[in-house]
TORKOLDO-482524 format. One record per residue (C-alpha): residue in three letters; y negated, x, z negated. Coordinates in steps of 0.25 Angstrom, whole numbers, padded with zeros to 4 digits, always signed. Each point is the difference from the previous one (the first is absolute). Layout:
% residues N
alaYXZ...
***
This chain:
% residues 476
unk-0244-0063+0141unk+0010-0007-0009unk+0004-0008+0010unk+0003+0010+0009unk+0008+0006-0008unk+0009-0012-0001unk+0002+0000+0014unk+0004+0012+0001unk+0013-0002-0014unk+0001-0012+0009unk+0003+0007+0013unk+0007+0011-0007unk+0010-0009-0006unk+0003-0007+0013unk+0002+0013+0008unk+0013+0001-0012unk+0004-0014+0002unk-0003-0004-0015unk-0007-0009-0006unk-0008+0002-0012unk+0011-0008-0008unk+0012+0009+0005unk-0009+0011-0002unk-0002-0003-0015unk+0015-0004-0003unk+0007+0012-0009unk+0013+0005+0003unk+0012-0003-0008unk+0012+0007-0004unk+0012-0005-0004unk+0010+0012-0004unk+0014-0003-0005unk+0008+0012-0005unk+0015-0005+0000unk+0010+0005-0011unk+0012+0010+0004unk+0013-0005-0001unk+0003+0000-0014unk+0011+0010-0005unk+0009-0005-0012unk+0005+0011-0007unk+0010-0002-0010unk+0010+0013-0008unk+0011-0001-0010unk+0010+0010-0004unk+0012+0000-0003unk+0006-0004-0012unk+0011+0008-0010unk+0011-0003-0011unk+0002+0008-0012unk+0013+0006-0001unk+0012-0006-0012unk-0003+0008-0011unk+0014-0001-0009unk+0000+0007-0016unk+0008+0002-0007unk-0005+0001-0015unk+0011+0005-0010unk-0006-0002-0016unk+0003+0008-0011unk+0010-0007-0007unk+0007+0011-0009unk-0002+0000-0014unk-0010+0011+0000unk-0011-0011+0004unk-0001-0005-0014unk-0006+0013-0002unk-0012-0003+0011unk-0014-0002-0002unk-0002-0005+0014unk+0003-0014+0003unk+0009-0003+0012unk-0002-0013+0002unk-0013+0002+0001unk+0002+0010+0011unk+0010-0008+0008unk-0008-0012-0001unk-0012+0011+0008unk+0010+0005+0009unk+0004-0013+0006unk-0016-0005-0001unk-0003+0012+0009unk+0011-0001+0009unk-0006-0014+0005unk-0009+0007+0009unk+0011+0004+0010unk+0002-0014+0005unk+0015+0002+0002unk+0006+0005-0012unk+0013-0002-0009unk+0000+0008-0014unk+0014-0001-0006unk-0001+0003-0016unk+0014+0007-0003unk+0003+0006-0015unk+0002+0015+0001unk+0012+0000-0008unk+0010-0009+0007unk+0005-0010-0013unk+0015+0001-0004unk+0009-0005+0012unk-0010-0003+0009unk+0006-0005+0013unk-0004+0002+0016unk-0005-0017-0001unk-0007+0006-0014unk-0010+0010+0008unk-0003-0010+0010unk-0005-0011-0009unk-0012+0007-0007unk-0014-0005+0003unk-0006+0001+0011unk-0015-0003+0003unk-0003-0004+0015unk-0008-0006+0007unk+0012-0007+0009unk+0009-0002-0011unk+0009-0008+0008unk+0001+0007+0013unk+0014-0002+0002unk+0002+0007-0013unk+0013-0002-0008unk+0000-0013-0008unk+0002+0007-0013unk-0012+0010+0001unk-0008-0001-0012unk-0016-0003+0008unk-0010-0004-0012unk-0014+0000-0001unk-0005+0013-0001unk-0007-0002-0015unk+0013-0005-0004unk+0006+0014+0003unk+0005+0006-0016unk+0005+0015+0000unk+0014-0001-0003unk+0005+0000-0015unk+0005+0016-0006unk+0013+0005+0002unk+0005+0007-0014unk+0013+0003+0008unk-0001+0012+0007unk-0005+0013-0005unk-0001+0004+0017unk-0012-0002+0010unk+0006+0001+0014unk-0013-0004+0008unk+0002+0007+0014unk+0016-0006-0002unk-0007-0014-0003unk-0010+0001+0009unk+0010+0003+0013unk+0009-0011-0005unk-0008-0010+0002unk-0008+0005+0012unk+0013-0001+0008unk+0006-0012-0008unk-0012-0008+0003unk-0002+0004+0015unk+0013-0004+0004unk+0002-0018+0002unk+0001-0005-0010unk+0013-0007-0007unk-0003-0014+0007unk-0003+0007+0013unk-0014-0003+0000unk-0011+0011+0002unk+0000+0012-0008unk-0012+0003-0010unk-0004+0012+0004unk-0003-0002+0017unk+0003+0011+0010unk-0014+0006+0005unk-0007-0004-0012unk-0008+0011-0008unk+0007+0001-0014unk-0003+0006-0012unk+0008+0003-0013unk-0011-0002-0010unk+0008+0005-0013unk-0006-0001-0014unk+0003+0008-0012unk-0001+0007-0012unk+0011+0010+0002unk+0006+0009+0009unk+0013-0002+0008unk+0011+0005-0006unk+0011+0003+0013unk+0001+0014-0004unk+0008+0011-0007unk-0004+0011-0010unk+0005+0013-0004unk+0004+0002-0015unk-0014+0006-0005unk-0006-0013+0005unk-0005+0004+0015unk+0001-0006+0013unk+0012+0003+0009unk-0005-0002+0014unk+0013-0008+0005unk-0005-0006+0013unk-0003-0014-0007unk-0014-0002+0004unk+0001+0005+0014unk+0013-0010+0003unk-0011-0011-0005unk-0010+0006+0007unk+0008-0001+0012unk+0006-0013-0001unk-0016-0005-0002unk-0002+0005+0012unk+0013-0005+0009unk-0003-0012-0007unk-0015-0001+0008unk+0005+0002+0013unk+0013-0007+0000unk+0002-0012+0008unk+0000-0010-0013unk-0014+0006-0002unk-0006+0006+0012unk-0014+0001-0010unk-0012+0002+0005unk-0004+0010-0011unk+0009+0001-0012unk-0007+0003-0015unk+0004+0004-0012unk-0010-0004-0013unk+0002+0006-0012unk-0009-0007-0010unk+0005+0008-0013unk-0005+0010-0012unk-0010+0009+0003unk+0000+0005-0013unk+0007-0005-0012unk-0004-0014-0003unk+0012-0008-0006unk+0009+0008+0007unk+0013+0005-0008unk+0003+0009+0015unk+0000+0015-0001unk-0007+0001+0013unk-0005-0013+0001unk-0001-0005+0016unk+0002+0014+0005unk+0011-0003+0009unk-0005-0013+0005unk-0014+0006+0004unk+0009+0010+0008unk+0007-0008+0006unk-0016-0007+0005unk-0003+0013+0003unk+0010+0004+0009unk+0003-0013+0008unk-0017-0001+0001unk+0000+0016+0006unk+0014-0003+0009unk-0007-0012+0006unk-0013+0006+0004unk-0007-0008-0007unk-0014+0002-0005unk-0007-0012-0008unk+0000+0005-0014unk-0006+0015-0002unk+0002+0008-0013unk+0013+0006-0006unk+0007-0013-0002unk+0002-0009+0011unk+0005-0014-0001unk+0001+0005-0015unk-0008-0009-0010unk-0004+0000-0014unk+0007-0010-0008unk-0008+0004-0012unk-0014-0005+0008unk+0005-0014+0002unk-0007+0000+0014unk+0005-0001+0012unk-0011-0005+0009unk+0000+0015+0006unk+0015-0001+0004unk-0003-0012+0009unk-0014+0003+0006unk+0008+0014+0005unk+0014-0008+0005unk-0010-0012+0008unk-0006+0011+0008unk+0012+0007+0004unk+0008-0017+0002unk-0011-0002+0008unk+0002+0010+0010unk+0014-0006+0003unk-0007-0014+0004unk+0008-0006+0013unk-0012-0003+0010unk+0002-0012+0008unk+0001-0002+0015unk-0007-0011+0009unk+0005-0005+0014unk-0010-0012-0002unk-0014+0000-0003unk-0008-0012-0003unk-0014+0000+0008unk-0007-0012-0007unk-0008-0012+0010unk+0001+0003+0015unk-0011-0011+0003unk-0009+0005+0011unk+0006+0014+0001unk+0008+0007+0012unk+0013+0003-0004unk+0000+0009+0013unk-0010+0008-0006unk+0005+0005-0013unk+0000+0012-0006unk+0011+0005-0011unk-0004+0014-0008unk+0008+0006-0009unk-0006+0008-0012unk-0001+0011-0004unk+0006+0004+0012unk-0010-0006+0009unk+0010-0002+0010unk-0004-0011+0011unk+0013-0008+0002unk+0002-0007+0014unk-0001-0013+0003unk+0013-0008+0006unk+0006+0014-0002unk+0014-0004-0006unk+0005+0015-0001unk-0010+0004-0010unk-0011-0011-0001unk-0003-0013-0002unk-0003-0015+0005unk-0005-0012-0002unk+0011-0010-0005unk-0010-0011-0003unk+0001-0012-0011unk+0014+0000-0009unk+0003-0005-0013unk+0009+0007-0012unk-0001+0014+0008unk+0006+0009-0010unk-0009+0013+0005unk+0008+0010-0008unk+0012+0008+0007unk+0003+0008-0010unk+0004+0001-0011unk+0011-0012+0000unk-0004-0013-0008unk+0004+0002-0015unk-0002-0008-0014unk-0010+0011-0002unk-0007+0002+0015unk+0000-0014+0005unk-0002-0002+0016unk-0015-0001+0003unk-0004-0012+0006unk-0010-0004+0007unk-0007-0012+0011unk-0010+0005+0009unk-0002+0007+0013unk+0009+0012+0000unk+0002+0014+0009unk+0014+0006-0001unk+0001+0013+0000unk+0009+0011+0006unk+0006+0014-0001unk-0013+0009-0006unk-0007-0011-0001unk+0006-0007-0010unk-0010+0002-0014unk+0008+0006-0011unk-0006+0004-0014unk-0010+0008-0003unk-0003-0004+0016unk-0011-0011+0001unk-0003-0008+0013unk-0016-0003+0007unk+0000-0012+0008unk-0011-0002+0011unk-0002-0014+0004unk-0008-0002+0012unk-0008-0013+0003unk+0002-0006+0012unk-0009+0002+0011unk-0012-0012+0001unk-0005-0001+0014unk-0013-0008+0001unk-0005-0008+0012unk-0013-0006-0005unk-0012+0003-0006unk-0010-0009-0007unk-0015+0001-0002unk-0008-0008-0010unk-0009-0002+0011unk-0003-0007+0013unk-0001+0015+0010unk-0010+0001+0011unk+0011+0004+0010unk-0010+0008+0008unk-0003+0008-0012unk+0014+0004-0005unk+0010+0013+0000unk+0013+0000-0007unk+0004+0014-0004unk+0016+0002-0006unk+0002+0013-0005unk-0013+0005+0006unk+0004-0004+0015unk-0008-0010+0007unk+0010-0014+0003unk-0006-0007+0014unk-0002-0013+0002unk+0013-0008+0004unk+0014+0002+0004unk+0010+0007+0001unk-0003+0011-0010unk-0016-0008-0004unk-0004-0010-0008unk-0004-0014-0001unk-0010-0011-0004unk+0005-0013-0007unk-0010-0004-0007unk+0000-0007-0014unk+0014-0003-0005unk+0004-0007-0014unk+0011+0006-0002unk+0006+0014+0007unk+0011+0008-0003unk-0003+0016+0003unk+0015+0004+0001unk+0006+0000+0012unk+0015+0004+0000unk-0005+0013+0010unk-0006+0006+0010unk+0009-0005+0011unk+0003-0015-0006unk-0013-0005-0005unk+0007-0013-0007unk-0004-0002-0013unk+0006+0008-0011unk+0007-0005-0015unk-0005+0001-0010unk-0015+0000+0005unk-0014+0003-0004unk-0008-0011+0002unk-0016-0001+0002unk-0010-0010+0005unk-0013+0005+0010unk-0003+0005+0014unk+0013+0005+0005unk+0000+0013+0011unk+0016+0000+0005unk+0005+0014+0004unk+0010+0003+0011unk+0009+0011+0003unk-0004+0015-0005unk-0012-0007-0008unk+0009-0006-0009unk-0002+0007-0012unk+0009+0005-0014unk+0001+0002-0014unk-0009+0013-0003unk-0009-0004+0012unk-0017-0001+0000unk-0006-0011+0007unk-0017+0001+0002unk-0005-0011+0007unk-0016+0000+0003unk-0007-0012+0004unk-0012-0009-0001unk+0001-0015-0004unk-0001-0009+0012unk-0012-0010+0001unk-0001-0010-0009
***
């Protein structure tokens, strides 16, 4: 009975055309899942500059400060320590009362603490280090405190060239303050005989003249200030009303201007009696920093190109999410390749402040609207280029009667045009073909050693694509 039944195994596996070996051998499968083409995505935004930020600081030098508690070098010294913060700053220390015959050169040779000291300045401006800065000496010889006259003098004094035609100290489009420190009051006004105050227009001609003075062509401010750092209340002051017409004079230029930094009944108004004026500066930097000049990009570098399609990238501006064109000179971009010292920045124009912006790498430049400007940022996609692959290797020796290639779940026949081929066992073989028409090898290549199956035509397969090949290893 035993043998019978090997008979008839026997005659079953004939009528299949196996024999017990081929019966017995497992399938194996080789599966090979090709990465995508890889998308580099790089973002960057566009960069800003501070805006010139010109003071200037008038100190209390009448004869009333010997009658101060606070000391005002101290606070000079913290208002040019926290002035640092705006980058591009110039503080010019003036004494409130102008010494006996001063002269027009005399209000131009106070100190002045800056950053750029010798941007084209006049010679003879006074530049020294800001801890070297001393509040100017007392003067005993004049009984009068003309702050707002003072203060207007050398506003317009200071804005126009200066006497060795260089640059003037204050710059046109800067944001300028008047930062004025004292214990008194200003004393440009008249009085009845009991004593009061005659309302003769004084303070409203200043007022006005403050306020010409901001939009004048000398100036063209972008925000013009008046600080008034004085008596809240008695302390070493000899003044009836200490500071009363100073913090008006705050108050009104604050409220004409719109401005809306420093809540409470006193704006731009400080207490001299406190000795603090980290409030003032925390208040004036939010406001500065609205007035930042963004800049503009016609160039933008893109980093390595290596390997990716410079026909296939993608430029995104942010927040916008506007998708710019490719080779659209109008309003898009293009590829410009490899260049060296590309100054990327259009605007603004090249200064000792806002050097150019150089860079070497691969660059887009940019046109019309698609041109990056702050706060704007600028998403670019780089696509890898496309890998064509006309080989595939097993680790093993394939039974060719026992082996289907799939690709992307399609069956591939067996030979050309649009099939595959054996070639048996190859040392070295490079996958990459250059594409599906030109099957010459592509550089750079990806090289592997074993039994190589060649693809032809429409089987010729991609980045992203799945290969299954089934087989059973041939005899050995």
């Amino acid at each position: 009975m035993r043998f019978f039944h090997q008979i008839i195994f026997a005659l079953w596996m004939a009528s299949f055309g196996c024999t017990k070996e081929e019966f017995t051998r497992a399938n194996t499968k080789n599966e090979v899942k090709i990465d995508p083409v890889k998308i580099e995505e790089i973002a960057g935004c566009a960069r800003y500059s501070p805006p010139p930020l010109d003071v200037l600081l008038l100190v209390d030098n009448s004869s009333s400060v010997y009658f101060l508690s606070a000391n005002l070098s101290s606070f000079v010294s913290s208002i040019i320590s926290k002035s640092q913060q705006f980058k591009d700053y110039r503080i010019y220390v003036a004494p409130l009362i102008a010494p006996a015959n001063e002269t027009e050169a005399d209000k131009q040779r106070y100190p002045l603490i800056t950053n750029f000291c010798t941007d084209n300045l006049n010679a003879d401006v006074n530049c020294p280090a800001p801890d070297t800065v001393t509040v100017p000496p007392a003067n005993t010889n004049s009984g009068a405190e003309l702050g707002f006259k003072r203060a207007q003098n050398l506003l317009w004094v200071n804005s126009k060239q200066n006497l060795s035609n260089a640059k003037p100290i204050f710059r046109a489009g800067s944001y300028k303050m008047v930062i004025l420190l004292s214990n008194g009051n200003d004393t440009d006004l008249s009085f009845d005989g009991n004593g009061n105050t005659l309302d003769t227009g004084q303070f409203e001609g200043y007022f006005q003249s403050f306020l010409n003075y901001a939009s004048s062509s000398l100036s063209k401010a972008l925000q013009f200030r008046f600080i008034s750092i004085v008596n809240f209340s008695k302390c070493g002051s000899t003044a009836r009303y200490p500071g009363t017409r100073y913090a008006e004079m705050s108050r009104r230029l604050y409220f004409a201007q719109g401005i809306n930094d420093s809540p409470g009944n006193n704006p731009d108004s400080y207490d001299l009696c406190t000795n603090n004026v980290s409030d003032l500066f925390s208040r004036v930097a939010s406001t500065i920093d609205k007035f930042k000049t963004g800049h503009t990009y016609n160039f933008w570098p893109i980093g390595d190109m290596n390997g990716i399609d410079a026909k296939k990238l993608q430029a995104i501006k942010s927040p916008s999410g506007k998708k710019l064109i490719i080779n659209d000179t109008q309003q898009g971009f293009k590829y410009v390749g490899y260049r060296e010292n590309q100054n990327i920045r259009e605007s603004p124009v090249e200064s000792n402040f806002v050097p150019k912006e150089i860079y070497n790498d691969h660059f887009l430049e940019l046109f019309g609207n698609g041109k990056v400007t702050f706060p704007e940022c600028l998403y670019v996609k780089k696509p890898g280029l496309v890998k064509y692959y006309g080989f595939a290797v097993l680790p093993d020796q394939p039974d060719l009667e026992f082996l289907t290639i799939k690709i992307n779940g399609k069956e591939i026949p067996q030979g050309a045009p649009n099939g595959w081929v054996y070639l048996g066992y190859k040392l070295s073989t490079n996958l990459l073909v250059k594409s599906p028409n030109d099957l010459s090898p592509a550089n750079p290549g990806i090289f592997k050693t074993g039994y190589v199956i060649k693809f032809y035509g429409t089987s010729v397969y991609q980045d992203g694509s799945l290969i299954e090949i089934v087989y059973k290893k041939a005899k050995q």
